[in-house]
C-alpha positions as CSV (number, residue, x, y, z in Angstrom):
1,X,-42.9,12.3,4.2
2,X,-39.7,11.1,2.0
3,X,-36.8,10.7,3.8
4,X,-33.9,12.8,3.2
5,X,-31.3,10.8,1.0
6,X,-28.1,10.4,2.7
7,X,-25.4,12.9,2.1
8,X,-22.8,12.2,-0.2
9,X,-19.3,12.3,1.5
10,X,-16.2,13.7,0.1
11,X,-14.1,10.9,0.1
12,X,-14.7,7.1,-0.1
13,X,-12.0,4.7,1.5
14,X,-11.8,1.5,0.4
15,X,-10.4,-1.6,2.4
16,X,-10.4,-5.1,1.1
17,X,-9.8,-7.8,3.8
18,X,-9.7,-11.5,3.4
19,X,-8.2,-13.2,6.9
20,X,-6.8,-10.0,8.2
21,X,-7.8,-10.1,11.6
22,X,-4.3,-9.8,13.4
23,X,-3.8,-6.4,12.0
24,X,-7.1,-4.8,10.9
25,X,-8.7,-3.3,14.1
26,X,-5.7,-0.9,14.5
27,X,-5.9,-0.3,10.5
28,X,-10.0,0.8,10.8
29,X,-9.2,2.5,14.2
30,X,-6.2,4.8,12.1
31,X,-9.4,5.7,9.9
32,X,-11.9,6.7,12.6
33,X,-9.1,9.3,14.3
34,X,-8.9,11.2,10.8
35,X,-8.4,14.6,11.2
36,X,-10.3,15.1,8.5
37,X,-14.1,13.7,9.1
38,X,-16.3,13.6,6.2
39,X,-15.3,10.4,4.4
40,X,-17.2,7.0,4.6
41,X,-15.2,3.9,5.1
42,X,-16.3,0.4,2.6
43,X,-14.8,-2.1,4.1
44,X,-15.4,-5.7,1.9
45,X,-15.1,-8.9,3.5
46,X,-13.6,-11.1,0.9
47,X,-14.9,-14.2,2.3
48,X,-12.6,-14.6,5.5
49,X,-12.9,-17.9,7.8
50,X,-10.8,-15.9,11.0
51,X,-13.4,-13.3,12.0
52,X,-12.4,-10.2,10.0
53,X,-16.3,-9.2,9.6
54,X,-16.8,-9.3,13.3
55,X,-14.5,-7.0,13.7
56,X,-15.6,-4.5,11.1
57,X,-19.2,-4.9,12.2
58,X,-18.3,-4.0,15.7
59,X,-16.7,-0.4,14.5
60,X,-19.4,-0.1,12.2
61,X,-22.0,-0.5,14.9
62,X,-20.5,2.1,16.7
63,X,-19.5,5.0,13.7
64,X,-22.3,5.1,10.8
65,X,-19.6,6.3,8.2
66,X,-18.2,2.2,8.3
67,X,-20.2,0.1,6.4
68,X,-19.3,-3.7,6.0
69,X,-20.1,-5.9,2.5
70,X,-19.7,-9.3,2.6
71,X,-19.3,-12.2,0.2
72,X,-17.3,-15.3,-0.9
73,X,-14.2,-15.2,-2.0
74,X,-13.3,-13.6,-5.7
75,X,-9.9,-12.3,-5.2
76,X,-8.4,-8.7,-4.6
77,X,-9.1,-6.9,-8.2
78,X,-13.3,-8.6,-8.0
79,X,-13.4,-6.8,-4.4
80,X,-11.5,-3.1,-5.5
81,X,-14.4,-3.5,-8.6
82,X,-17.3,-4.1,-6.2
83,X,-15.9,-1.4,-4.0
84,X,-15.4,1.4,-6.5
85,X,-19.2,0.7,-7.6
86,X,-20.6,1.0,-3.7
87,X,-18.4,4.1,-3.5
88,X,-20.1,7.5,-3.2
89,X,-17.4,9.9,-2.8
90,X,-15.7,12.2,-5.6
91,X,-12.3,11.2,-4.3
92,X,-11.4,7.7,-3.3
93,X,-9.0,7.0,-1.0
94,X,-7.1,3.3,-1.1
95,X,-6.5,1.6,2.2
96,X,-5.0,-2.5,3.4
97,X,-6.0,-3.8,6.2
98,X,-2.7,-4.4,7.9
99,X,-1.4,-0.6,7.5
100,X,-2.3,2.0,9.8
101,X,-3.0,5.9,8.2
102,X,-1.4,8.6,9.9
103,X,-3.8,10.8,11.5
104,X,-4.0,14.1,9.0
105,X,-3.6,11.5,6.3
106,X,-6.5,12.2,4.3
107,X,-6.6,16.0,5.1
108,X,-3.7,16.2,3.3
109,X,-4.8,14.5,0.4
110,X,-7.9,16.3,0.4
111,X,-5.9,19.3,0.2
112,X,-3.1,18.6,-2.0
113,X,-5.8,17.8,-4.6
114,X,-8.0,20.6,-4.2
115,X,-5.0,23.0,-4.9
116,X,-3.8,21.1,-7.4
117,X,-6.3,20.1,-10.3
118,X,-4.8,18.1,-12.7
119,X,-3.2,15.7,-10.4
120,X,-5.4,12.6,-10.2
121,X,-3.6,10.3,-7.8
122,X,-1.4,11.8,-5.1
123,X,0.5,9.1,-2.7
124,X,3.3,9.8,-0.1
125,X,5.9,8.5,1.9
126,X,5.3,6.3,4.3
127,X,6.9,4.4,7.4
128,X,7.7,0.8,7.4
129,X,6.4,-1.4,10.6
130,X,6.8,-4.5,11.0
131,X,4.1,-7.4,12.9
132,X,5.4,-5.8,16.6
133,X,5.2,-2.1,15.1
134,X,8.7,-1.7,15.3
135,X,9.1,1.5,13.3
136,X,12.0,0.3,10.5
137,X,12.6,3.3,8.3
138,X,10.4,5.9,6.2
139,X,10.4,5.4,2.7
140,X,10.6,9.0,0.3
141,X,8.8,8.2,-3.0
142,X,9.3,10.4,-5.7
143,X,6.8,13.6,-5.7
144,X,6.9,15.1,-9.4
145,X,4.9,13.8,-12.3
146,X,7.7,13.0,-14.3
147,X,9.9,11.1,-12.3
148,X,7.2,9.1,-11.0
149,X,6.0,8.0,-14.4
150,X,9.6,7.3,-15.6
151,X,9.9,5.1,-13.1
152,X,6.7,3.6,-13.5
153,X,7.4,2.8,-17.5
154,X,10.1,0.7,-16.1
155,X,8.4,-1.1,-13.9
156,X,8.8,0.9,-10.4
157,X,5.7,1.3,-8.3
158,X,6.4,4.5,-6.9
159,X,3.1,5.4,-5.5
160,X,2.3,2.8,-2.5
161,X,-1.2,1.6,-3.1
162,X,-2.7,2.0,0.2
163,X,-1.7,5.2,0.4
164,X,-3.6,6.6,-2.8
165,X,-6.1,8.8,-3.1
166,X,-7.6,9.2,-6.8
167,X,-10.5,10.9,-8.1
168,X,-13.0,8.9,-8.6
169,X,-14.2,10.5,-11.9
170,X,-10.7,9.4,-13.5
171,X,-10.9,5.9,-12.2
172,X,-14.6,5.6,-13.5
173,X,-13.4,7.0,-16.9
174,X,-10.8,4.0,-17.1
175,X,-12.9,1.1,-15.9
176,X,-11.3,0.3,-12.8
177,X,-9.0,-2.3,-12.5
178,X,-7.8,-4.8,-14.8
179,X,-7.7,-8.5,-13.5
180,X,-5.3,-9.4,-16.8
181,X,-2.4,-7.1,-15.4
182,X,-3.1,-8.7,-11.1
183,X,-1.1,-8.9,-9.1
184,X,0.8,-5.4,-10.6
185,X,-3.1,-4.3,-11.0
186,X,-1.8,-0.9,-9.3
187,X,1.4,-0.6,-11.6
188,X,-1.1,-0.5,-14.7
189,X,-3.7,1.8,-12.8
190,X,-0.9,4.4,-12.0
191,X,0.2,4.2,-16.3
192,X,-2.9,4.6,-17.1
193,X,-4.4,6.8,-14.7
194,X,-0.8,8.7,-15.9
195,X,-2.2,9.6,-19.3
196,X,-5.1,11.2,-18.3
197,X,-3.8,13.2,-15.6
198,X,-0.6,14.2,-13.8
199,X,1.0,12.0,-10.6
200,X,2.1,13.0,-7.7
201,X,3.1,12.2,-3.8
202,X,3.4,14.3,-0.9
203,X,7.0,15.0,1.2
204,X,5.4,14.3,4.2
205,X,4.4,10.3,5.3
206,X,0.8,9.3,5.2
207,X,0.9,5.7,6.3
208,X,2.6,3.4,8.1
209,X,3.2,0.6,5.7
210,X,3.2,-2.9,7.5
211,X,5.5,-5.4,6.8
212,X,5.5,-9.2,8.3
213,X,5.5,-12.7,7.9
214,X,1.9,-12.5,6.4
215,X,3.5,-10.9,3.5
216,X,5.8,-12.9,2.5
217,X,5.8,-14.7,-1.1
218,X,7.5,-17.2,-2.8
219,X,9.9,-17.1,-5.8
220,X,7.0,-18.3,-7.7
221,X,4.5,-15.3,-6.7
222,X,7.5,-13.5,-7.2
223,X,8.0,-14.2,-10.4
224,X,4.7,-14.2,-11.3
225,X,4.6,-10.8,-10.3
226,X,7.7,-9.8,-12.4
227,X,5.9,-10.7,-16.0
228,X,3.0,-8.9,-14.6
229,X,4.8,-6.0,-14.1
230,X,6.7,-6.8,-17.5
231,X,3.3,-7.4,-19.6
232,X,2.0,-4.3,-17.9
233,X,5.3,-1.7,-19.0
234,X,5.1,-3.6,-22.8
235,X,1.1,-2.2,-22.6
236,X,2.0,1.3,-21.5
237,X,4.7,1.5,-24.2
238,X,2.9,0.4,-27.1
239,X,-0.4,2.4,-25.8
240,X,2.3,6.2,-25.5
241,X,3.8,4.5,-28.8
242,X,7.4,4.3,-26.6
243,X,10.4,2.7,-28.5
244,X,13.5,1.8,-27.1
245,X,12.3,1.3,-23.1
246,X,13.4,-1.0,-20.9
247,X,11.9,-3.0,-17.6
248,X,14.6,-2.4,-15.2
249,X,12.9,-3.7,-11.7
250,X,14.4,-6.1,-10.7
251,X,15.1,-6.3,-7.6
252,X,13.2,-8.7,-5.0
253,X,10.8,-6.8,-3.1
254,X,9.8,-9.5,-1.0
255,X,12.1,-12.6,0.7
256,X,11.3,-15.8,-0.7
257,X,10.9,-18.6,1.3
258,X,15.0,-19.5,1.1
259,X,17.1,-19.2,4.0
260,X,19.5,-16.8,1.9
261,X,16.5,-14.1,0.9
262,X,15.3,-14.3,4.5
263,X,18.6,-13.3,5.7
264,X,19.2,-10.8,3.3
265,X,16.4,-9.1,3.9
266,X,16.7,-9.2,7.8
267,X,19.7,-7.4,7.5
268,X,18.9,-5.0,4.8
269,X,15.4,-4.2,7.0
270,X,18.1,-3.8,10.4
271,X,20.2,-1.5,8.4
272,X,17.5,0.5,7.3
273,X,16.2,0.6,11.1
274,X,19.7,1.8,11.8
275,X,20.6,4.3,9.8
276,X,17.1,5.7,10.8
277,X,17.8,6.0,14.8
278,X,16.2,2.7,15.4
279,X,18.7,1.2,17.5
280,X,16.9,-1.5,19.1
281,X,15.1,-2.4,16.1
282,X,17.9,-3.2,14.4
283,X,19.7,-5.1,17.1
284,X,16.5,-6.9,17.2
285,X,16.6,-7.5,13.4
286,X,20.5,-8.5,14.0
287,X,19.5,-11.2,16.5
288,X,17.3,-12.7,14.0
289,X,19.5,-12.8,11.3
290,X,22.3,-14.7,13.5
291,X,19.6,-16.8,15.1
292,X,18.6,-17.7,11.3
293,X,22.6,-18.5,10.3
294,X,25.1,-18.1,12.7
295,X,27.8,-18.0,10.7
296,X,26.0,-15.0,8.6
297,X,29.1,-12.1,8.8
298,X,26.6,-9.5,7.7
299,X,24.2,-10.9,10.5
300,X,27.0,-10.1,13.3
301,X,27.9,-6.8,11.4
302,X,24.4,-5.8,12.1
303,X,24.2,-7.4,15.8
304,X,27.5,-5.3,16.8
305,X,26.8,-1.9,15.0
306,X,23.7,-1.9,16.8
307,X,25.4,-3.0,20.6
308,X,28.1,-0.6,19.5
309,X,27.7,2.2,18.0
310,X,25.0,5.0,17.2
311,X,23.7,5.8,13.7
């Protein structure tokens, strides 16, 4: 007798990891307690050397929906590639493997989509943590069509990557991803994805969106990143046949490795933390900044207004 084939599941998540051990058994663990349950979960091993694999293999030995690929090292747009091919499910849910997914995360998703069926990528907000999952602030993206690709066409990833979910049939229709455009690969997926389709996000958060010394790049990466997301707008124009636009993201994302960017960004993270209720986290965030310069005046600002006063 022929065995049954296995059934397809409605949504397909997919995690790349390469060395993320510190963070990824909480990020798979955020993905088991889904409320919603018929999803399977590719998780590709990017060729880590700290144990990643061992850790997916133990979840997957215990929950059949987790499946872990291995294979050597061939950067983040060769493993999304692989993974959209091994995926079986008509929506596709995008997921890191430092983040952690709120539990009705993909219910929502699943939802939003099913009511609304010319959106083919709905994000949402999402909290910022940090490596000690100090809660910092939640982050509102945009949630109509229209603002989101306006602020897309000038460079302003308004959909957070691993909180998408995109149906597959759209991403297939496009290719994939585009190694030419990495590492604003999701900037040029979000365009094009955009003109085949509406965009959207959700109110409500669907992540918590991790944030830590892992993640910090250098002012060449950041740079790099920059004509990337540059050379990606100056496709989308020419490809909508757009005159007169203009790249307006500038803004550092990401501290560099100078003592200034550090600090600036300690202090704009402990502000955020504060004006969000997050007392301690921001007098722990002031602490670091003083600790870093201790003749930084916005570094003592944030120290006192978080011994002193309430948000």
């Amino acid at each position: 007798m022929t065995p049954a084939a296995p059934r397809t599941p409605a949504v397909s998540v997919l995690l790349p990891v390469y060395n993320g051990g510190a963070f990824l058994e909480p990020a798979l663990e955020s993905i088991r307690a889904q409320t919603f349950t018929d999803f399977e979960c590719l998780v590709l091993d990017d060729g880590s050397t700290d144990g990643s694999a061992d850790i997916v293999q133990r979840i997957a030995d215990r929950d059949a929906r987790f499946r872990l690929i291995r294979r050597e090292n061939r950067g983040l747009v060769a493993t999304l590639n692989q993974l959209l091919g091994e995926a079986r499910g008509d929506l596709i849910a995008r997921m890191d493997a430092d983040d952690v997914a709120l539990p009705a995360r993909l219910q929502m998703q699943v939802d939003f989509l099913a009511a609304h069926p010319d959106v083919v990528c709905v994000g949402g907000a999402h909290w910022i943590i940090d490596e000690a999952d100090r809660t910092i602030a939640c982050v509102d993206n945009p949630v109509d069509d229209a603002t989101i690709q306006s602020l897309a066409l000038r460079g302003h990833t308004t959909i957070c990557h691993p909180a998408a979910m995109i149906r597959a049939s759209a991403l297939a229709g496009l290719g994939g991803y585009r190694a030419e455009f990495y590492p604003t690969e999701d900037l040029d997926l979000w365009l094009r994805l955009g003109e085949v389709g509406r965009l959207a996000n959700l109110a409500d958060p669907v992540i918590k969106y991790r944030f830590h010394s892992g993640s910090i790049s250098g002012q060449a990466a950041q740079g790099k990143q920059r004509l990337a997301a540059v050379r990606t707008c100056e496709a989308a124009w020419a490809r909508r046949q757009l005159t007169g636009m203009a790249f307006d993201a500038n803004e550092a994302w990401r501290p560099s490795e100078s003592v200034e960017s550090k600090l600036k960004f300690l202090v704009r993270y402990g502000w955020m933390a504060w004006n969000s209720g997050f007392r301690r986290t921001a007098f722990i965030y002031g602490t670091k900044a003083v600790g870093l310069r201790a003749r930084s005046l916005a570094g003592w600002q944030l120290l006192l207004a978080a011994l002193l006063k309430s948000p």
